[in-house]
MOPAC internal coordinates of N, CA, C and O (Angstrom, degrees):
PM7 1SCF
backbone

  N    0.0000 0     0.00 0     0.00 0    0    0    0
  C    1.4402 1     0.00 0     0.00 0    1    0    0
  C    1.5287 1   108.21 1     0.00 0    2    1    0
  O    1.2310 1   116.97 1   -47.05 1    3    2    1
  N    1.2293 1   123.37 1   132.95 1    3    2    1
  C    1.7032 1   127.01 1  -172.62 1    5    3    2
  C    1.9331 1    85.13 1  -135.11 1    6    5    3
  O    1.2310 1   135.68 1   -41.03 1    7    6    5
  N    1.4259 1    87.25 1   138.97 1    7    6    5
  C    1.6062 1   116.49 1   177.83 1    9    7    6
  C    1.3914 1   112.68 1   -72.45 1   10    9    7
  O    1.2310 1   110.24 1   -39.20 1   11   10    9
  N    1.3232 1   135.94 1   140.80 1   11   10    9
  C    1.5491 1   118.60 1  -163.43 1   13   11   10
  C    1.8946 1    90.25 1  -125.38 1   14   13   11
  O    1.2310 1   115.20 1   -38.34 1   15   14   13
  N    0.7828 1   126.71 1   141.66 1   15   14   13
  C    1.5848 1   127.68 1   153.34 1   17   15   14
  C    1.3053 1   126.88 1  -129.44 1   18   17   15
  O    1.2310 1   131.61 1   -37.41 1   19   18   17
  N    1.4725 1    95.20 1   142.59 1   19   18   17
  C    1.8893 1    98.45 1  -171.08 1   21   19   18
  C    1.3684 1    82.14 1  -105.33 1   22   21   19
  O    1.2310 1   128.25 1   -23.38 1   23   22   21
  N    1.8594 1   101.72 1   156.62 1   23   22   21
  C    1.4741 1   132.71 1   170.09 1   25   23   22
  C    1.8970 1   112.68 1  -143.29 1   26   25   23
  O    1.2310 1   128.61 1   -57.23 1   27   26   25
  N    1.3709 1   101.01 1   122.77 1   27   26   25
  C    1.2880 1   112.69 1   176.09 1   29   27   26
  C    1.6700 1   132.57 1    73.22 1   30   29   27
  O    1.2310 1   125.95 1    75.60 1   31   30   29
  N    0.8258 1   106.16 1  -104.40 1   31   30   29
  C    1.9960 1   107.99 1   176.78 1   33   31   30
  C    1.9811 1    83.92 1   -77.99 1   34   33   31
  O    1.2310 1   121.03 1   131.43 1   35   34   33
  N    1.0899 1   115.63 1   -48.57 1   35   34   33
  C    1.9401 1   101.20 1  -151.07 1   37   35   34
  C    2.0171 1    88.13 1   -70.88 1   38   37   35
  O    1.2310 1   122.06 1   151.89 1   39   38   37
  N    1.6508 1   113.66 1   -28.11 1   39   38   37
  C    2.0079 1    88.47 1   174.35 1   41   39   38
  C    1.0514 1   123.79 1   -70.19 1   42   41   39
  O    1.2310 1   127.60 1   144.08 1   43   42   41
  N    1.6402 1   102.98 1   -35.92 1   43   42   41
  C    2.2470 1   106.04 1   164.11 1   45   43   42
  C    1.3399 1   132.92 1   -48.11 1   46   45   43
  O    1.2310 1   131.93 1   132.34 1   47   46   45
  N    0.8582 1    94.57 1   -47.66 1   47   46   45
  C    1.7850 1   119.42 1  -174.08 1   49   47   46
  C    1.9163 1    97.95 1   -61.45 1   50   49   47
  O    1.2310 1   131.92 1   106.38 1   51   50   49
  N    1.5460 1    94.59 1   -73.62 1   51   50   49
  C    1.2363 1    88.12 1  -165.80 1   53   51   50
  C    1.5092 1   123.25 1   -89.61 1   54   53   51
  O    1.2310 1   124.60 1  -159.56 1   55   54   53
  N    1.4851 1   108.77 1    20.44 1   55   54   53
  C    1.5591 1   111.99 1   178.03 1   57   55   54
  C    1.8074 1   134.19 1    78.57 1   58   57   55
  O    1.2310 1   123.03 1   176.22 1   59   58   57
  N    1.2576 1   111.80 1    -3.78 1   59   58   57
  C    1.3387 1   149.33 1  -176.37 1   61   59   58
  C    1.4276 1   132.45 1  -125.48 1   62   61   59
  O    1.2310 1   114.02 1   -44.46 1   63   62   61
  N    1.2638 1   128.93 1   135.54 1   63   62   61
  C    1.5368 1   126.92 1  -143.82 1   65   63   62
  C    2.1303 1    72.90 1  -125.84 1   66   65   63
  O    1.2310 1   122.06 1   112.15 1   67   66   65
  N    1.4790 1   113.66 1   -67.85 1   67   66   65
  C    1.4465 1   122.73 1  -174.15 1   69   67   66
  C    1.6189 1   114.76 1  -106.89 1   70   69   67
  O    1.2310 1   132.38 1    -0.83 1   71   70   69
  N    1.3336 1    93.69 1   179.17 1   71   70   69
  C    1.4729 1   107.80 1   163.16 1   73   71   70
  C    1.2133 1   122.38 1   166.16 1   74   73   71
  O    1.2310 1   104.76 1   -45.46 1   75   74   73
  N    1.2435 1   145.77 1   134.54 1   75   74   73
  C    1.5336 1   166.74 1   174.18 1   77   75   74
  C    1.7897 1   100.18 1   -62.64 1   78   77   75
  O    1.2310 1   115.17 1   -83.37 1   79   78   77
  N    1.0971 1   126.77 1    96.63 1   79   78   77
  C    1.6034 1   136.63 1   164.87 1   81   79   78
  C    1.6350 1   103.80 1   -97.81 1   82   81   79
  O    1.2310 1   122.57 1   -10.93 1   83   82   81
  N    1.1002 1   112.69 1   169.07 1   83   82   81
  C    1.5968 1   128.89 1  -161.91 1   85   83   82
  C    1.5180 1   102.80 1  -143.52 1   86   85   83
  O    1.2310 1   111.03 1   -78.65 1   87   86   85
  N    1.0828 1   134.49 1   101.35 1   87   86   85
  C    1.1870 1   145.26 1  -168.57 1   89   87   86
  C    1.5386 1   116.76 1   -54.27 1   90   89   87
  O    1.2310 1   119.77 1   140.62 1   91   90   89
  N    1.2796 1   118.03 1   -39.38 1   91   90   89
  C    1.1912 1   122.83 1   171.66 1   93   91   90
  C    1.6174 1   129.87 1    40.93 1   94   93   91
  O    1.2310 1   126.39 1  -143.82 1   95   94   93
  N    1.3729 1   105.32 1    36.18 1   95   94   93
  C    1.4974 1   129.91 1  -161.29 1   97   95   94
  C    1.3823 1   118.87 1    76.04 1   98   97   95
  O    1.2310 1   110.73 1  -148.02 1   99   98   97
  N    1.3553 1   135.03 1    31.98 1   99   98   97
  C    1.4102 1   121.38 1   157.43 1  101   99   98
  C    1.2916 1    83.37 1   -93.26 1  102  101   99
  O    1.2310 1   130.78 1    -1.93 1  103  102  101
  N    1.9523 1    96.81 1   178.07 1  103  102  101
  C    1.7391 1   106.02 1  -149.41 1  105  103  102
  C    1.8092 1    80.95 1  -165.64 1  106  105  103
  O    1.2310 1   115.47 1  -171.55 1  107  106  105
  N    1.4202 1   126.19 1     8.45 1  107  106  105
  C    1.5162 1   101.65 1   174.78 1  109  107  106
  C    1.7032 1    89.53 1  -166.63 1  110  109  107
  O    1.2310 1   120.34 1   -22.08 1  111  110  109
  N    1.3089 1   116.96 1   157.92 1  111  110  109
  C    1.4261 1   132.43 1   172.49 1  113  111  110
  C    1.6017 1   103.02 1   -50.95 1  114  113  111
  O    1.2310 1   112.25 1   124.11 1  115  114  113
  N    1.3002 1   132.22 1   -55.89 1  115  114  113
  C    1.1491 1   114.02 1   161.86 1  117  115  114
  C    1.6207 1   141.74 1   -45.74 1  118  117  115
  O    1.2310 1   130.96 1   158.56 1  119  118  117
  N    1.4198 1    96.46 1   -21.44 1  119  118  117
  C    1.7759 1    87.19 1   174.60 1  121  119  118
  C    1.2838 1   102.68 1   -94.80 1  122  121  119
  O    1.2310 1   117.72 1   175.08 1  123  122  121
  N    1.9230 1   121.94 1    -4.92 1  123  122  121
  C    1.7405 1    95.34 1  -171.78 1  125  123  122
  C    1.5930 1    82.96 1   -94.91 1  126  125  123
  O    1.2310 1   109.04 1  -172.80 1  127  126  125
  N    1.2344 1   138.14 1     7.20 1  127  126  125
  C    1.6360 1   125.76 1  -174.77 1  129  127  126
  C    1.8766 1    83.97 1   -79.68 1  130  129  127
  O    1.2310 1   126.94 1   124.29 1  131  130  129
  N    1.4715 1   104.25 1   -55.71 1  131  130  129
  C    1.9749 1    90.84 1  -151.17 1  133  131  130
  C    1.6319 1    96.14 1   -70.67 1  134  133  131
  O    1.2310 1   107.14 1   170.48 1  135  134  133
  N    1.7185 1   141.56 1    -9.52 1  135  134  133
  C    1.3616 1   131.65 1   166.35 1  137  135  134
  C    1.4929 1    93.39 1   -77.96 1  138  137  135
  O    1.2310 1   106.60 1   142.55 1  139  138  137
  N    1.2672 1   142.52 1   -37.45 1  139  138  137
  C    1.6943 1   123.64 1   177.15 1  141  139  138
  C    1.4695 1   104.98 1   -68.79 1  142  141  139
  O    1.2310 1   119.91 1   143.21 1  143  142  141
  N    1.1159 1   117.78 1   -36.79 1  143  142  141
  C    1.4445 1   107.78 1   169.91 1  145  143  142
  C    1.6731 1   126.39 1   -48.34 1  146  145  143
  O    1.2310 1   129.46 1   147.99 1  147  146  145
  N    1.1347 1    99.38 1   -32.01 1  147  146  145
  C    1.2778 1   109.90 1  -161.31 1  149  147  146
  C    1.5251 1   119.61 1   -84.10 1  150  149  147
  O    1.2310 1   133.47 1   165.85 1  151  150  149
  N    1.5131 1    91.56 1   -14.15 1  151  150  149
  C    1.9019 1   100.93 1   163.15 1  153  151  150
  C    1.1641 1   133.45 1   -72.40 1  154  153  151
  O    1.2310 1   116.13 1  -166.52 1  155  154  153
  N    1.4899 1   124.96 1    13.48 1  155  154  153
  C    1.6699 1   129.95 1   175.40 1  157  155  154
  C    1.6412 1   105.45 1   137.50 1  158  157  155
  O    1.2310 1   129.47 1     6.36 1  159  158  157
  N    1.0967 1    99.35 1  -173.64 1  159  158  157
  C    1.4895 1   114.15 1  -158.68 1  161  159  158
  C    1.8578 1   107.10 1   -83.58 1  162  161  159
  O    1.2310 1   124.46 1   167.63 1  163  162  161
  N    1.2140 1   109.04 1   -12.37 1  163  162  161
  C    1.2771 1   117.15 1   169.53 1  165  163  162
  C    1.0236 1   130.90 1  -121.55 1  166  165  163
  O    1.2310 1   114.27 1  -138.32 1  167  166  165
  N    1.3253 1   128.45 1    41.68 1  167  166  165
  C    1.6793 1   147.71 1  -157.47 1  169  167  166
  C    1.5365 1    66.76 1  -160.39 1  170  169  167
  O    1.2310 1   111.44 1   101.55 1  171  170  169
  N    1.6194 1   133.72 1   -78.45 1  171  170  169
  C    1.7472 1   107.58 1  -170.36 1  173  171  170
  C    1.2262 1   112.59 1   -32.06 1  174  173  171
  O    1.2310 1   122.86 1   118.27 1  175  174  173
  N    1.3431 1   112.12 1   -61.73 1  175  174  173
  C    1.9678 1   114.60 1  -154.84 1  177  175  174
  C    1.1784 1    94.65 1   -55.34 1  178  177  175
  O    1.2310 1   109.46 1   129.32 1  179  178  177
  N    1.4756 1   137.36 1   -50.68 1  179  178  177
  C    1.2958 1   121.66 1  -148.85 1  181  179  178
  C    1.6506 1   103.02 1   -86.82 1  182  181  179
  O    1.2310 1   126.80 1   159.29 1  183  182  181
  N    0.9825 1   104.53 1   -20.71 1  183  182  181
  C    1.5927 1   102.01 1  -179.61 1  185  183  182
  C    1.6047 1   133.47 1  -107.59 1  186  185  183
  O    1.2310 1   124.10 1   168.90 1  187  186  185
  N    1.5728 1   109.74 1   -11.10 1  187  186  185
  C    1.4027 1   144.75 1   128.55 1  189  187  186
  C    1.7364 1   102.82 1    19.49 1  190  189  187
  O    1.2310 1   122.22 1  -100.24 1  191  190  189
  N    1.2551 1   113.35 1    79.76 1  191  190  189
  C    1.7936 1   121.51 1   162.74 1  193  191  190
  C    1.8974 1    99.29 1    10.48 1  194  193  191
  O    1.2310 1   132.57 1   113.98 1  195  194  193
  N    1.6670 1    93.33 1   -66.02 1  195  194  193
  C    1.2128 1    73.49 1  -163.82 1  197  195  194
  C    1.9380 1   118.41 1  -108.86 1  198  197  195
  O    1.2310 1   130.08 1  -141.52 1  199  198  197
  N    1.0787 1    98.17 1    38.48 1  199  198  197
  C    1.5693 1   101.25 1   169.81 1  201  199  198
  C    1.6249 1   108.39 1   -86.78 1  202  201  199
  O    1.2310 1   126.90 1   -33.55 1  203  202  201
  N    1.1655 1   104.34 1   146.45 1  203  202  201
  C    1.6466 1   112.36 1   167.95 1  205  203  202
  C    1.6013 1   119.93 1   -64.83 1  206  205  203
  O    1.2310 1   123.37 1   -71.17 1  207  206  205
  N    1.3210 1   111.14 1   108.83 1  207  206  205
  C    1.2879 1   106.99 1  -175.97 1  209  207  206
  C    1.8111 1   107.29 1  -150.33 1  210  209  207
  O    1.2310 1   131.17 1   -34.25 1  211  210  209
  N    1.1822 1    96.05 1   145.75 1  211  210  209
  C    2.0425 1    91.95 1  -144.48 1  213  211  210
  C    1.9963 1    68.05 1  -105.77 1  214  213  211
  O    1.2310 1   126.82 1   -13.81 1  215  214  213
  N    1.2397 1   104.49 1   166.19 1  215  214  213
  C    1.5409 1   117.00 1   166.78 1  217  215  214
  C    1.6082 1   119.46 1  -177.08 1  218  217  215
  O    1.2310 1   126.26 1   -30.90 1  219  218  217
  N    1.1727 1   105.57 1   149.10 1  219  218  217
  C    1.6376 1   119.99 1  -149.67 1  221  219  218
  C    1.7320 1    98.08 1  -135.50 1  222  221  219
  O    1.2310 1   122.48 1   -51.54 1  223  222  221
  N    1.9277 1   112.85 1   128.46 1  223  222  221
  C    1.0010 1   106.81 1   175.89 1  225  223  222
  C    1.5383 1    87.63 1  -102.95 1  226  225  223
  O    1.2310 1   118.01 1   -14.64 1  227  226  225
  N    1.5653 1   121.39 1   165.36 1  227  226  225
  C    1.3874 1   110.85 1   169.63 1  229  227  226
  C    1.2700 1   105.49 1    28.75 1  230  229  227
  O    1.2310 1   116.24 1   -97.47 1  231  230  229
  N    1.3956 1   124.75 1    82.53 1  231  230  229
  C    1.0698 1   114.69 1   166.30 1  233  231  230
  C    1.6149 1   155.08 1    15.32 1  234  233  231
  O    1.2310 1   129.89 1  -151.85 1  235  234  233
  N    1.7207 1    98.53 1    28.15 1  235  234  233
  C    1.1952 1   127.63 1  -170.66 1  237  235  234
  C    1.4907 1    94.52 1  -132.65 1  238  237  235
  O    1.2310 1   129.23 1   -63.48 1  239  238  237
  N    1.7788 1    99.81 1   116.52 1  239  238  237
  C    1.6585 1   111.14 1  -177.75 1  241  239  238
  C    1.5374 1   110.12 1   -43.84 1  242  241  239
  O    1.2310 1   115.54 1   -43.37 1  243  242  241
  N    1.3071 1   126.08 1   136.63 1  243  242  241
  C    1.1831 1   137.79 1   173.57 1  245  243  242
  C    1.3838 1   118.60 1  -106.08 1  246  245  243
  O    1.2310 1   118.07 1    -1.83 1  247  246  245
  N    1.2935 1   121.29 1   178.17 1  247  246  245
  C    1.5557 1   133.31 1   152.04 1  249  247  246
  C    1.4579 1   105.03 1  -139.15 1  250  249  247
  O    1.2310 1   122.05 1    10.34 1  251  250  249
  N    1.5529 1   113.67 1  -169.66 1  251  250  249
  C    1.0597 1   151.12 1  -142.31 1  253  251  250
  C    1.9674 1   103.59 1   -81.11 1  254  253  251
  O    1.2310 1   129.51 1   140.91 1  255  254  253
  N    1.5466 1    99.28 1   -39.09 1  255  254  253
  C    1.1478 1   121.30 1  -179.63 1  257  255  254
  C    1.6191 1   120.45 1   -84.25 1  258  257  255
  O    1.2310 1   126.02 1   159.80 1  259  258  257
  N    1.7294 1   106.03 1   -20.20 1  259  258  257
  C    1.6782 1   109.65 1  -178.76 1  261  259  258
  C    1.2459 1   100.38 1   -54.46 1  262  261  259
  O    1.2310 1   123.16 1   -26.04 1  263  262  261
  N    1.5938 1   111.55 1   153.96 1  263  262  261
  C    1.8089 1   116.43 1   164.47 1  265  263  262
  C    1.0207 1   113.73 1  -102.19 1  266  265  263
  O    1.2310 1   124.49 1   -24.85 1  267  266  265
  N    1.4789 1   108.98 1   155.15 1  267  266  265
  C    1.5469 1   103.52 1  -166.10 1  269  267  266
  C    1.9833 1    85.70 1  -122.09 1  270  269  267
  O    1.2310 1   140.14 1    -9.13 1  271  270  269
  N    1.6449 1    78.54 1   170.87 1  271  270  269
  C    1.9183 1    89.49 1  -156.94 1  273  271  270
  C    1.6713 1    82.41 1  -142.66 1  274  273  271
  O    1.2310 1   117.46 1   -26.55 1  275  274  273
  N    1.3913 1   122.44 1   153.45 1  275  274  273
  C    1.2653 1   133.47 1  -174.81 1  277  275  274
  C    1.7497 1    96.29 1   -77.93 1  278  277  275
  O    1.2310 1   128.22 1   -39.42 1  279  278  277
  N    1.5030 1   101.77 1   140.58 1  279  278  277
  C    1.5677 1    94.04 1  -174.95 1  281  279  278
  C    1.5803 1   111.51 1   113.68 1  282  281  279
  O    1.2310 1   121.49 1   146.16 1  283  282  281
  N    1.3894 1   114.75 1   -33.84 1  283  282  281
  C    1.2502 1   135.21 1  -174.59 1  285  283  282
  C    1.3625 1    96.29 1   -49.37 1  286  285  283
  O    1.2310 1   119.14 1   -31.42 1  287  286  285
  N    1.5886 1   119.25 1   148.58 1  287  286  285
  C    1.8575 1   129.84 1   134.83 1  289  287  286
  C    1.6443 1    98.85 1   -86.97 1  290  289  287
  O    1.2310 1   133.20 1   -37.18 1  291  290  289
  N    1.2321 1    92.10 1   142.82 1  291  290  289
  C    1.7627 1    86.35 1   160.36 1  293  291  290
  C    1.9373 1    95.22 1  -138.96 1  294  293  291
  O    1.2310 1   119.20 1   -21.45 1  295  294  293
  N    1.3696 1   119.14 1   158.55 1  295  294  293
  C    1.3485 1   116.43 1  -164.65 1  297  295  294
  C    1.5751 1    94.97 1  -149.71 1  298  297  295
  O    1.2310 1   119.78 1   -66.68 1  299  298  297
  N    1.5577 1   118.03 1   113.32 1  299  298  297
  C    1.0957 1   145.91 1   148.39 1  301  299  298
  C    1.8194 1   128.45 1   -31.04 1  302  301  299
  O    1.2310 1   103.89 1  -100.04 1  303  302  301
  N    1.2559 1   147.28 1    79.96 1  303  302  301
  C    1.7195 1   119.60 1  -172.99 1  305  303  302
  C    1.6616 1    82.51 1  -151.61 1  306  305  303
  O    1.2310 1   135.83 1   -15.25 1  307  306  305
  N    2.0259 1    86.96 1   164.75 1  307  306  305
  C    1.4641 1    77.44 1   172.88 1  309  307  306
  C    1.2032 1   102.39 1  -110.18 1  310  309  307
  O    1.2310 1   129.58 1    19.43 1  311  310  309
  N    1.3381 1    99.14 1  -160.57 1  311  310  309
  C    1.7211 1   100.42 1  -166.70 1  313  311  310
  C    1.2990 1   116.46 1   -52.94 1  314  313  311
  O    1.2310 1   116.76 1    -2.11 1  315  314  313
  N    1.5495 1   123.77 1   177.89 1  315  314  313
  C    1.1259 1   110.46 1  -159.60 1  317  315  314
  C    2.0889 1    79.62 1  -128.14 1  318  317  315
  O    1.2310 1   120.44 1   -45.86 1  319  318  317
  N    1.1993 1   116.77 1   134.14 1  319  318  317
  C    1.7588 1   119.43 1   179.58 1  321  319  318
  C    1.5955 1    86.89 1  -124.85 1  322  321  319
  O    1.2310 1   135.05 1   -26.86 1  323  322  321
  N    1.6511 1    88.48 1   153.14 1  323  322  321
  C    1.8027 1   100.55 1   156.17 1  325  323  322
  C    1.1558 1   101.85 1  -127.27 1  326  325  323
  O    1.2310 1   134.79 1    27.39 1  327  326  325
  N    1.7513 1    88.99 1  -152.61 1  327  326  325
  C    1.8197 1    92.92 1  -166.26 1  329  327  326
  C    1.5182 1    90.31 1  -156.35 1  330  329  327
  O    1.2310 1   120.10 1   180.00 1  331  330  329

């Protein structure tokens, strides 16, 4: 089981700040993006191959390719711009 956290537009949007997921054989940030995808039409958009979406396992920036291990945080935000 790896801890999931939403940050910013993805906790508004989708109504949820956390949540407890169960890995159930995914093995990398990319397979829990296309099973979050796979919960409706707005879990796609926001998580959508090609939308901008920054993500951190343990608080160490990730991609698409990190593996995930039961125990994991993983944390959702989008990019971060200044000014």
């Amino acid at each position: 089981m790896i801890q999931i956290l939403f940050f910013a537009r993805f906790r508004e949007e989708l109504g949820v700040a956390t949540e407890q997921f169960e890995l159930d054989g995914l093995s990398s940030i990319g397979d829990l993006l296309e099973a979050l995808c796979g919960r409706g039409d707005v879990w796609a958009r926001l998580f959508a191959e090609d939308q901008r979406v920054m993500m951190a396992v343990n608080q160490e920036l990730a991609d698409r390719n990190t593996p995930l291990k039961s125990g994991d945080e993983v944390a959702f935000f989008p990019p971060v711009t200044g000014g």
